[in-house]
C-alpha positions in Angstrom: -20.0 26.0 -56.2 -17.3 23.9 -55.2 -16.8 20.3 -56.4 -17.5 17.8 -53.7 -18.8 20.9 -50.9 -22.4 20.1 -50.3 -24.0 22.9 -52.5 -27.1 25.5 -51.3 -29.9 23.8 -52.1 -28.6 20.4 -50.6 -28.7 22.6 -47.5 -31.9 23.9 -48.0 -32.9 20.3 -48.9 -31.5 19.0 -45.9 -32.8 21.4 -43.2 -36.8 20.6 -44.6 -36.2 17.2 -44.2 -34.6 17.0 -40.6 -36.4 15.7 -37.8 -34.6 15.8 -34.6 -34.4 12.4 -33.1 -33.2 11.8 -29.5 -30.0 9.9 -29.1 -30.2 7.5 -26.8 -26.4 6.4 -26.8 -25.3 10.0 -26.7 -28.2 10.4 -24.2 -26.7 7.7 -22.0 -23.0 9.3 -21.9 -24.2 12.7 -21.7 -25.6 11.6 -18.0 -22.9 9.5 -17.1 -20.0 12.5 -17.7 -21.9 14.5 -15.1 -21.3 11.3 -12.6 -19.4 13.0 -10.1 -22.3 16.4 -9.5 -24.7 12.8 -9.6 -22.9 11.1 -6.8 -22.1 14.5 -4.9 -25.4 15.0 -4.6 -26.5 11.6 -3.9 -23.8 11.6 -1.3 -25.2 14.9 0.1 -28.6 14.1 0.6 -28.0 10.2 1.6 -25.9 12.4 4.8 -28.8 14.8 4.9 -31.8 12.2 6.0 -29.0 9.8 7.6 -28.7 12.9 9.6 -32.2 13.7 9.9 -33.5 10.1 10.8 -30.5 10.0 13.9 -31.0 13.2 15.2 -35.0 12.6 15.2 -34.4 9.1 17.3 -31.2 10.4 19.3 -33.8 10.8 22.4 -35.2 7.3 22.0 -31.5 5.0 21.4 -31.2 3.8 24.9 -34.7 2.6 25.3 -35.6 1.4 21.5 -32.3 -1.0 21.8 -34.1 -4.6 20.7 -33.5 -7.5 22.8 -31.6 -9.3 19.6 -29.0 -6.2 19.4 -28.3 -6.7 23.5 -27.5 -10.2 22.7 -25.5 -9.4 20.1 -23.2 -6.7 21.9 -22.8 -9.4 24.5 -21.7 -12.0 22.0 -19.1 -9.7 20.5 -17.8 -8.8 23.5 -17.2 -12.5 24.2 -15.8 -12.9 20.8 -13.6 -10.5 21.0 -12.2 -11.4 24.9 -11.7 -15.3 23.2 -10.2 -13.7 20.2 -7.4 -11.9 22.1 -7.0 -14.7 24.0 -6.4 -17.0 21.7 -4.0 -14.8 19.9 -2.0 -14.0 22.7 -1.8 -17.5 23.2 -0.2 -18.1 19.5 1.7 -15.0 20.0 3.5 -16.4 23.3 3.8 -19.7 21.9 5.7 -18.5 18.3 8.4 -16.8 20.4 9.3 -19.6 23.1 9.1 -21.7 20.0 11.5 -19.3 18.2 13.7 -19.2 21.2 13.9 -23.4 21.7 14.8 -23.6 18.2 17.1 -21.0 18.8 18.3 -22.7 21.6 18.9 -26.2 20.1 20.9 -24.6 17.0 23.5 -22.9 18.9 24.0 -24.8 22.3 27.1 -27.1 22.8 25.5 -28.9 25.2 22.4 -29.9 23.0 25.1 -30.8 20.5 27.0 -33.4 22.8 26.8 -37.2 22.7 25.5 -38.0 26.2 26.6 -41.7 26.1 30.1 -40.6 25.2 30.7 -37.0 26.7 34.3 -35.6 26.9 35.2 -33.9 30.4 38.6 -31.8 30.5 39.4 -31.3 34.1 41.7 -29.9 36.4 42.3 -28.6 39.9 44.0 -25.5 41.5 45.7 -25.7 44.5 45.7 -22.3 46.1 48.5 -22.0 49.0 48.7 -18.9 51.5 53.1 -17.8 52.1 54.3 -18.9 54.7 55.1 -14.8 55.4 51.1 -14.0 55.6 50.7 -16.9 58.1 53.1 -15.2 60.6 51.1 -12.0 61.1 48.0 -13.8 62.0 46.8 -15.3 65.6 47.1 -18.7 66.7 43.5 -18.9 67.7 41.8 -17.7 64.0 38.6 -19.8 63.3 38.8 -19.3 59.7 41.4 -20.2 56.6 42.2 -16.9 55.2 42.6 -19.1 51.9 39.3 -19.3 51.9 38.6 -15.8 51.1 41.1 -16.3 47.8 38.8 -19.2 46.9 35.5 -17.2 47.2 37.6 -14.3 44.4 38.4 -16.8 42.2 35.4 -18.5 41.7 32.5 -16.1 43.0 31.0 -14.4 39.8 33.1 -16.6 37.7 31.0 -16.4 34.1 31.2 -12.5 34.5 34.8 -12.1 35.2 35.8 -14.4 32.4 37.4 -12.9 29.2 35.2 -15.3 26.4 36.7 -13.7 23.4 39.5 -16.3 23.3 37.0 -18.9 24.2 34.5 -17.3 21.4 37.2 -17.3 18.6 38.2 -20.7 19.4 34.6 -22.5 19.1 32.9 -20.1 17.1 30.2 -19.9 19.5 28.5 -17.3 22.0 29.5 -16.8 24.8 25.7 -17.1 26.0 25.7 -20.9 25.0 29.4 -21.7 26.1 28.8 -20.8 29.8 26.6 -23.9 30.5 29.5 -26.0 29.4 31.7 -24.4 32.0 32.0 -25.6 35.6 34.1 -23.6 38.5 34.2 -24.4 41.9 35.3 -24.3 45.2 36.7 -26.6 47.8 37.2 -24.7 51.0 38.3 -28.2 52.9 41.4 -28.8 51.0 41.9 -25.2 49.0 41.2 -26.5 45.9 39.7 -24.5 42.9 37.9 -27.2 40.2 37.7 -26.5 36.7 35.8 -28.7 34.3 34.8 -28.1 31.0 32.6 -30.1 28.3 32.2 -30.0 24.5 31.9 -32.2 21.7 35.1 -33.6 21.1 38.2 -34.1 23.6 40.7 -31.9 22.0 39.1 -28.7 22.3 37.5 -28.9 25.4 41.6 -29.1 26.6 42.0 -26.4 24.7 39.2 -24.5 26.6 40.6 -25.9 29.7 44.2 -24.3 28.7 42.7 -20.6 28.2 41.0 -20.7 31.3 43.2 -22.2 33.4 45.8 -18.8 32.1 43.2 -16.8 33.0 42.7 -18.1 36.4 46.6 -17.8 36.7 47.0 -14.5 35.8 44.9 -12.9 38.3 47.3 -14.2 41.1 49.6 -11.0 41.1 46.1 -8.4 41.5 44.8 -10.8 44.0 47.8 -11.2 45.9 48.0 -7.3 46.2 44.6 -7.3 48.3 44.2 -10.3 49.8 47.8 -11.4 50.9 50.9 -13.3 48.7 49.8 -16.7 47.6 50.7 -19.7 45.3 48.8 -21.7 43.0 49.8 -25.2 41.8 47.6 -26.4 38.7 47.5 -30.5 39.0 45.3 -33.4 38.0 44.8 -32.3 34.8 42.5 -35.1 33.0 40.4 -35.9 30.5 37.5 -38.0 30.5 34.9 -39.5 28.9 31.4 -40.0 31.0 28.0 -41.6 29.7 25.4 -38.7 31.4 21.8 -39.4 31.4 20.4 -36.4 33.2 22.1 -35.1 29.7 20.1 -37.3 27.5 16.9 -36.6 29.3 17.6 -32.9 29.1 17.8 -33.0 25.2 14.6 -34.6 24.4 13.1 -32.6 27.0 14.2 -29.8 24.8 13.3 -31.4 21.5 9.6 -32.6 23.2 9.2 -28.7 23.9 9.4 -27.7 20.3 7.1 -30.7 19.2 4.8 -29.5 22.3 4.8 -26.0 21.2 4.1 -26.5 17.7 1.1 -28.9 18.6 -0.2 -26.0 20.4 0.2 -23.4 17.9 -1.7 -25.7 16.2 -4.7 -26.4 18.2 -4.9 -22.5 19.1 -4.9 -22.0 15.2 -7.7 -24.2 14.6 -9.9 -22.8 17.7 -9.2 -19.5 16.5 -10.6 -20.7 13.0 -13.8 -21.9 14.5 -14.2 -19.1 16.6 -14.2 -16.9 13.8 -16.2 -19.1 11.2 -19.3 -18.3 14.6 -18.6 -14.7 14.9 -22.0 -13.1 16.3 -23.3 -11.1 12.8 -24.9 -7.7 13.7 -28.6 -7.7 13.3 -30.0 -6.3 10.0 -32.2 -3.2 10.9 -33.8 -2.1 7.8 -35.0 1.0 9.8 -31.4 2.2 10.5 -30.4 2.1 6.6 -33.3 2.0 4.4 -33.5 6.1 4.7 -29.9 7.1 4.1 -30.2 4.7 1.1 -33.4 5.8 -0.1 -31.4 9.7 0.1 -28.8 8.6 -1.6 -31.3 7.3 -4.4 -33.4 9.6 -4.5 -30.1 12.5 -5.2 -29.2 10.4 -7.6 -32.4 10.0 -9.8 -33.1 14.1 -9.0 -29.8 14.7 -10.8 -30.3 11.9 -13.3 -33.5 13.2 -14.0 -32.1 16.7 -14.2 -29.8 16.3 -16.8 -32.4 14.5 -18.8 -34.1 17.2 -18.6 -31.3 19.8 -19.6 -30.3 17.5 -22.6 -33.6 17.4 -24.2 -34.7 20.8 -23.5 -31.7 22.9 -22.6 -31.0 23.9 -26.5 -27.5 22.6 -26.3 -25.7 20.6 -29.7 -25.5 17.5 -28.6 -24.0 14.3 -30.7 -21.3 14.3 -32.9 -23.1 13.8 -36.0 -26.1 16.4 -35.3 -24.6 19.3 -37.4 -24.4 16.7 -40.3 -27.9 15.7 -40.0 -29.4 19.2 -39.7 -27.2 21.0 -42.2 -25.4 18.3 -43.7 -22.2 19.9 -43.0 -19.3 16.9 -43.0 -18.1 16.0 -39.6 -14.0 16.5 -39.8 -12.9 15.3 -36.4 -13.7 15.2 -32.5 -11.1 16.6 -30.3 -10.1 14.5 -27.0 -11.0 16.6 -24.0 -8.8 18.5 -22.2 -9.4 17.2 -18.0 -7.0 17.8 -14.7 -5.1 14.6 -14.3 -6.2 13.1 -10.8 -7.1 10.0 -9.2 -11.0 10.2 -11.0 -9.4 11.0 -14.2 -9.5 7.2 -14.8 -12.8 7.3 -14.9 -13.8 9.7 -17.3 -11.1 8.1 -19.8 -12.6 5.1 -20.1 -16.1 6.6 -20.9 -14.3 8.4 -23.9 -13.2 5.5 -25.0 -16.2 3.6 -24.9 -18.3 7.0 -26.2 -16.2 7.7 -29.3 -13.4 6.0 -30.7 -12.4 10.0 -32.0 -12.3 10.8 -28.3 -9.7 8.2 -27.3 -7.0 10.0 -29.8 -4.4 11.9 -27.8 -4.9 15.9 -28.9 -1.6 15.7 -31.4 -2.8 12.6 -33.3 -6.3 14.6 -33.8 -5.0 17.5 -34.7 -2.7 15.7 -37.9 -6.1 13.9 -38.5 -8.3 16.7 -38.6 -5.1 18.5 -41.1 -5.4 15.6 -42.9 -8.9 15.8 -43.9 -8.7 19.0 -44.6 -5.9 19.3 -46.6 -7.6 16.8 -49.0 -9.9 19.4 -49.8 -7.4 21.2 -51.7 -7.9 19.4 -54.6 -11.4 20.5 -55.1 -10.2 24.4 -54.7 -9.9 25.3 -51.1 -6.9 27.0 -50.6 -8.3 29.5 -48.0 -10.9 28.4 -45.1 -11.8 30.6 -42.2 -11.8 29.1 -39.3 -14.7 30.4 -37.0 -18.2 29.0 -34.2 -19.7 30.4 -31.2 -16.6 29.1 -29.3 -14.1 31.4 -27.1 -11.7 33.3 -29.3 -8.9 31.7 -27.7 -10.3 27.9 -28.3 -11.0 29.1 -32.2 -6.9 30.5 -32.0 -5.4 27.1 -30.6 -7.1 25.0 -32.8 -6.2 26.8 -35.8 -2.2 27.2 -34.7 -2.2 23.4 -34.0 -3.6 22.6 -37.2 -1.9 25.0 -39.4 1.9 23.8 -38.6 0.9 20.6 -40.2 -0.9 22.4 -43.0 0.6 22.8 -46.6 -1.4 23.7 -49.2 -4.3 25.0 -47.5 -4.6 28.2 -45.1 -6.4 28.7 -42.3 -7.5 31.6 -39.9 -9.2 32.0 -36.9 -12.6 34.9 -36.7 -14.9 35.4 -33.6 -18.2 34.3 -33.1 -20.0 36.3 -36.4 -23.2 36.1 -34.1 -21.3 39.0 -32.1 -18.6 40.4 -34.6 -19.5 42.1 -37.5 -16.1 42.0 -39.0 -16.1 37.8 -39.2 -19.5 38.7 -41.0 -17.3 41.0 -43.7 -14.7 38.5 -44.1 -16.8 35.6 -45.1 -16.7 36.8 -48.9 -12.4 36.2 -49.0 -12.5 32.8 -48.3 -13.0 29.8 -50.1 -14.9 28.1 -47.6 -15.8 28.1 -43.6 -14.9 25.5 -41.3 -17.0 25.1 -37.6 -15.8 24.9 -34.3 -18.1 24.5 -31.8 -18.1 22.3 -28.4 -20.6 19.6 -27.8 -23.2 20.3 -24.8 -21.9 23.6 -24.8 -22.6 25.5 -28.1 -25.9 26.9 -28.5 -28.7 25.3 -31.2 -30.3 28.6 -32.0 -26.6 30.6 -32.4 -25.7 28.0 -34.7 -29.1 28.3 -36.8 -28.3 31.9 -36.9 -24.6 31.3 -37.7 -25.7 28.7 -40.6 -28.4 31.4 -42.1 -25.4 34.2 -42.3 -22.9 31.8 -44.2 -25.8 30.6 -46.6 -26.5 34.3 -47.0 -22.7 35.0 -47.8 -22.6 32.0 -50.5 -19.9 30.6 -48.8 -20.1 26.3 -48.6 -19.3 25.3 -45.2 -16.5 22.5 -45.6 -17.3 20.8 -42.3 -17.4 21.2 -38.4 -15.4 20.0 -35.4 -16.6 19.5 -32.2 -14.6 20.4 -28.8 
């Protein structure tokens, strides 16, 4: 007999005296691990008489339809129509909003001072030679000239090169064209430039580029539409108080103010509307069957793992083996699960279970080597590591705790319910130390198990549970 082992007759002792009690804890967690066969199943037969109860009434929808769900179909559909409205509405108004503001940033003409507006002007003179005169009749009803006019100025915006212009304000060209004025007087063969902006000295400047502009399309014009001269004269600049101008801008700035007061106003009718949306009728008949399905699958399976816990002669609870046999509990191994997106789930009933299930497998492992190495000081040296396990569990668990192992040995034997040589071994060893897996291992191979170590004389040192 080994100091500090729990000796034969304490067994003995022990075994008399044990009255299985249920667990209700252990009950409790033994159910809720099984909780995704539970809600499969519950899932499965709330489908099955959701199924059943549509497929029996299919024939009777159209003429079953209550007079309440007709009003209601009508009063979403008139939800739905004001809805969409009323967001189309917002939508619309959020982009002209955009664009005004858009607008007001980056036009010139938005910028100016209407009350003190600078004008750069200047007109064109456009003369016909003398030499394309004398090839024409005396009796011609029209001024040639004024086909050079309609070149110059027809199409103006488009034929103008705004880079210059674009460098020079730092503006778009988009923007600078309503500051811009060309045109044509066929009476005395004029061409009229006049250009605006914010101060004086640049609208000459915009004046300059486009006046060299004009100028240098004389020699490709003169090749199609006959030699001419043009005379640049009355150049000017002006200052002019323009209150269509003034108008125009608060117009503009009214049209954000109006659109944002809409936006408004739509927001807060939309609110409304959807504070009255039309609530779909509760029909009890229409849900009370797939629920009562998916109840009912749920308390069968509840039910049936009761069942299988009390009477399926599985070991159940981490301290049952201690309580029959009193064999010492050593340590719970975590269990080994397929990461996934449920994984969660079972994790945090391990760690709300047992606190020994929450270890990660290393950490058990040295604590399990711990404890056991501890028993070398009462004359353990050798322990033989067997259970009604798989072999290959029994192997893994002893290589895991052996590397951190000093003074005492261990080694792995099958099942001796079903190998006769783990039965021959038993007498080499100083002691025997359990592995079997909870809800798994068998009660009655582990009575037999216990009987043929007490037989052998060989002290059980403890148990660990998978």
């Amino acid at each position: 007999m080994y100091h500090g082992l729990p000796c034969r007759e304490e067994y003995m002792n022990n075994e008399e005296q044990y009255e299985p009690e249920i667990d209700v804890k252990d009950l409790f967690f033994y159910i809720l691990y099984r909780w995704r066969s539970i809600m499969i199943v519950a899932i499965l037969l709330c489908v099955l008489v959701g199924t059943y109860k549509t497929v029996r009434n299919a024939g009777l929808t159209r003429n079953t339809i209550s007079k309440k769900q007709q009003d209601y179909e009508l009063d979403l559909a008139r939800y739905e129509l004001d809805k969409s409205t009323y967001e189309r509405k917002i939508s619309d108004d959020n982009e002209r909003l955009e664009q005004q503001r858009i607008y007001m940033e980056k036009s010139v003409l938005m910028r100016l001072d209407p009350y003190n507006k600078p004008i750069a002007g200047a007109d064109i003179f456009v003369r016909l030679d003398d030499a394309e005169w004398e090839g024409l009749p005396d009796n011609l009803g029209i001024d040639p000239t004024d086909s050079l006019l309609k070149m110059y100025t027809s199409n103006f915006s488009a034929s103008l090169d705004w880079d210059a212009i674009e460098e020079l304000t730092g503006n778009d060209s988009l923007y600078l064209e309503e500051i811009l004025h060309v045109g044509a007087d066929y009476n005395s063969n004029m061409i009229t430039v006049r250009i605006v902006y914010s101060d004086g000295e640049t609208a000459q400047k915009i004046l300059d580029v486009i006046i060299n502009q004009i100028l240098a399309r004389q020699d490709e014009l003169s090749a199609g539409l006959g030699r001419h001269t043009l005379t640049v004269s009355n150049r000017s600049l002006t200052y002019a108080i323009d209150h269509s101008l003034a108008e125009s801008q608060k117009a503009n700035i009214d049209a954000i103010s109006n659109y944002e007061s809409s936006i408004i106003d739509r927001r807060r009718e939309l609110a409304e509307l959807e504070e009255n949306e039309p609530q779909k009728p509760f029909e009890l008949g229409h849900i009370k069957y797939p629920v009562a399905g998916f109840l009912m699958g749920g308390f069968l399976m509840v039910l049936f793992y009761g069942a299988a816990y009390l009477f399926g002669g599985r070991l159940h609870g981490e301290q049952s083996l201690r309580d029959r046999y009193g064999y010492r509990l050593i340590g719970v191994l975590p269990r080994q699960r397929r990461q996934s997106l449920l994984s969660c789930v079972d994790h945090l009933l391990d760690r709300h279970s047992s606190v020994s299930r929450s270890y990660e497998p290393e950490e058990a492992y040295e604590r399990i080597a711990i404890r056991i190495g501890s028993l070398g000081g009462d004359g353990v040296r050798k322990v033989l590591v067997t259970g009604t396990v798989p072999v290959d569990a029994l192997n893994r668990f002893t290589q895991a705790v052996s590397r951190q192992l000093g003074g005492v040995t261990l080694e792995a034997a099958p099942d001796m319910n079903k190998d006769l040589e783990t039965l021959k071994r038993l007498a080499g060893y100083d002691g025997v130390l359990l592995l079997e897996e909870e809800g798994r291992s068998q009660v009655t191979r582990i009575e037999q198990e216990h009987d043929s170590i007490r037989a052998a004389g060989r002290p059980v040192i403890g148990y660990v549970l998978l």
